[in-house]
C-alpha positions in Angstrom: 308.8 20.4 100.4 308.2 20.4 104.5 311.7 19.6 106.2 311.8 16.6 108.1 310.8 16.2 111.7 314.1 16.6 113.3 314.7 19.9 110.9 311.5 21.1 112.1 311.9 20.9 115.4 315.6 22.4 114.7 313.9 25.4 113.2 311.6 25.6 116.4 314.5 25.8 118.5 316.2 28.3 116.0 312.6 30.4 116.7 312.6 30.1 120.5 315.5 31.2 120.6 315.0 34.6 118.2 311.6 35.1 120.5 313.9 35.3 123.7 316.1 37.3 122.3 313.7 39.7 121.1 311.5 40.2 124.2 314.9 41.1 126.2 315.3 43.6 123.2 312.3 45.2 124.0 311.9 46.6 120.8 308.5 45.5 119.0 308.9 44.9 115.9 311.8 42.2 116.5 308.9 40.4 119.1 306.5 40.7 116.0 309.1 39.1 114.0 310.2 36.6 116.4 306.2 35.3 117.4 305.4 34.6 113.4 308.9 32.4 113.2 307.8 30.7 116.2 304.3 30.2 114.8 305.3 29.4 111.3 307.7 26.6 112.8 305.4 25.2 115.1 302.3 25.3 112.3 305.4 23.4 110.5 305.9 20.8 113.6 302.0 20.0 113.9 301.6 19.7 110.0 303.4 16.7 110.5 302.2 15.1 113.2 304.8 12.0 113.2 306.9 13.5 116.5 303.6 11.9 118.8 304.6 8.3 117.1 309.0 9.1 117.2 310.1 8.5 120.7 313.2 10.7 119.4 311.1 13.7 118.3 309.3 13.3 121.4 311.9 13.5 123.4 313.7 16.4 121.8 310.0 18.5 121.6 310.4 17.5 126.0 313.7 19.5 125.8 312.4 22.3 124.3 309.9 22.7 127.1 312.2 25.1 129.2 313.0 27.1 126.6 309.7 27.9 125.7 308.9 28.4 129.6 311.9 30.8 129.2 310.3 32.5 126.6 306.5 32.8 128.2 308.0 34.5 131.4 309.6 36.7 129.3 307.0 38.0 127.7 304.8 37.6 131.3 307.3 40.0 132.9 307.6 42.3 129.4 303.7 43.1 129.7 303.9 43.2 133.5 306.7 46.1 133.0 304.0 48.2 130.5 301.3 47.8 132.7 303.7 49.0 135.7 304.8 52.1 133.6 301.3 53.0 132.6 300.4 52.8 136.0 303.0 55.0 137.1 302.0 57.6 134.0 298.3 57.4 135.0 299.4 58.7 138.9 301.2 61.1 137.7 298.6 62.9 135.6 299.5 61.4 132.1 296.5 61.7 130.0 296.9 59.5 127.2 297.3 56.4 130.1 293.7 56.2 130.9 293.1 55.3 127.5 295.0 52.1 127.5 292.3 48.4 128.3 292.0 46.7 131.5 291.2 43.5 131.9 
């Protein structure tokens, strides 16, 4: 049975909140855990659909909005850290560096 729409968006919150804490962690396999609980609960939250027709869940999915901001420059200034350090480790000689993608 799928959780209401208040408990979803609860467990959103609950998943935000694990994603922020892991990309401060730095540690990748708490990220990996973290981004499937944020896209299991927000597969949950669209599922449902009624938040776009309950001014309440509306409002409380507009609250969430700097959390999850939090979150994206997280991660923004986590991949903008590796690309730093594999720059630095491609100046300095580093040969497994030049193996890494560019965009």
């Amino acid at each position: 049975m799928m959780p209401n729409g208040i408990a979803s968006l609860e467990k959103l919150t609950d998943a935000f909140n694990e994603l922020r804490r892991a990309l401060d962690s730095y540690d990748p396999a708490q990220i990996n855990a973290a981004a499937a609980m944020v896209k299991a609960a927000t597969d949950e939250v669209r599922a449902q659909g009624v938040w776009a027709k309950d001014p309440a869940l509306k409002e409380k999915i507009e609250a969430l909005k700097p959390m999850i901001e939090s979150a994206r420059v997280r991660a923004n200034l986590a991949s903008d850290t590796v690309r730093q350090r594999l720059g630095l480790l491609a100046q300095t000689g580093a040969e497994n560096a030049s193996l890494t993608y560019q965009r």
